[in-house]
Structures are given as C-alpha cells and as structure tokens.
C-alpha positions, 0 to 999 in steps of 0.5 A, a space after each residue: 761829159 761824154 769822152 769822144 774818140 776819132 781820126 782826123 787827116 794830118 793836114 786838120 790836126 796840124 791846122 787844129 794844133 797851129 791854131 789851138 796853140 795860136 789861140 792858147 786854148 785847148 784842142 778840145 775846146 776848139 773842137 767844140 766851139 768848131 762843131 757848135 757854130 758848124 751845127 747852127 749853121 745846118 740847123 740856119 741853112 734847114 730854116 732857110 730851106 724851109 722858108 725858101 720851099 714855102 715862099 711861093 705857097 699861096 695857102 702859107 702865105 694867105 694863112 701868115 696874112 690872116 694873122 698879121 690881120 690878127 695881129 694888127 688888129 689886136 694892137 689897135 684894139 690894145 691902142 684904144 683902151 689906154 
C-alpha cells in the first residue's frame, strides 16, 4: 500500500475526525471508503452520460435491435431443441 500525504481545509478535518471517532474507525479508512464510493459514482455518471449521448442515434439503436433480434432468436431456437 502506497503512503498518500495532503492538506484538507479545517471545517473537513474536523468533519472527518467527528465522524471517524462516531464511527470508531480510522481517518483513513473513512478516507478510503469516501473516495471508493465518490469514484464509482464518476465512473456511474460517465456511463449515464454515454448512454444519454446515444439514446437518440438511430445507427446505435438499429444495431442494439439487431441483436436483441439475435438474441431472441437464439432463445427460441434453444426452447425448441429441449
């Protein structure tokens, strides 16, 4: 594990060590956890974003039609052999 310095503002460290204590864990350890869930919410909000630039390209959407065509198909075909 990688040792990470920095500054924070007073109001946050005092925040951080309020609730650090309140829920009796280590600073660092509420740092971490903090930073992991704000990471996948970027990385939730990209994928949002992604989608929401697509959602009216009709290639896109042709293209996902086909292969729930596809995908329908091989379904059915895997209902009729059993």
């Amino acid at each position: 594990m990688t040792t990470f310095t920095s500054t924070l503002p007073d109001s946050l460290l005092a925040q951080l060590n309020q609730y650090a204590k309140k829920l009796n864990i280590p600073k660092n350890k509420l740092i971490q956890k903090a930073l992991s869930l704000y990471l996948d919410q970027l990385e939730r909000a990209e994928y949002i974003k992604s989608f929401q630039q697509y959602k009216d390209d009709t290639d896109i959407f042709q293209i996902a039609e086909e292969g729930m065509t596809d995908y329908l198909n091989q379904l059915t075909n895997t209902d009729e052999a059993s």
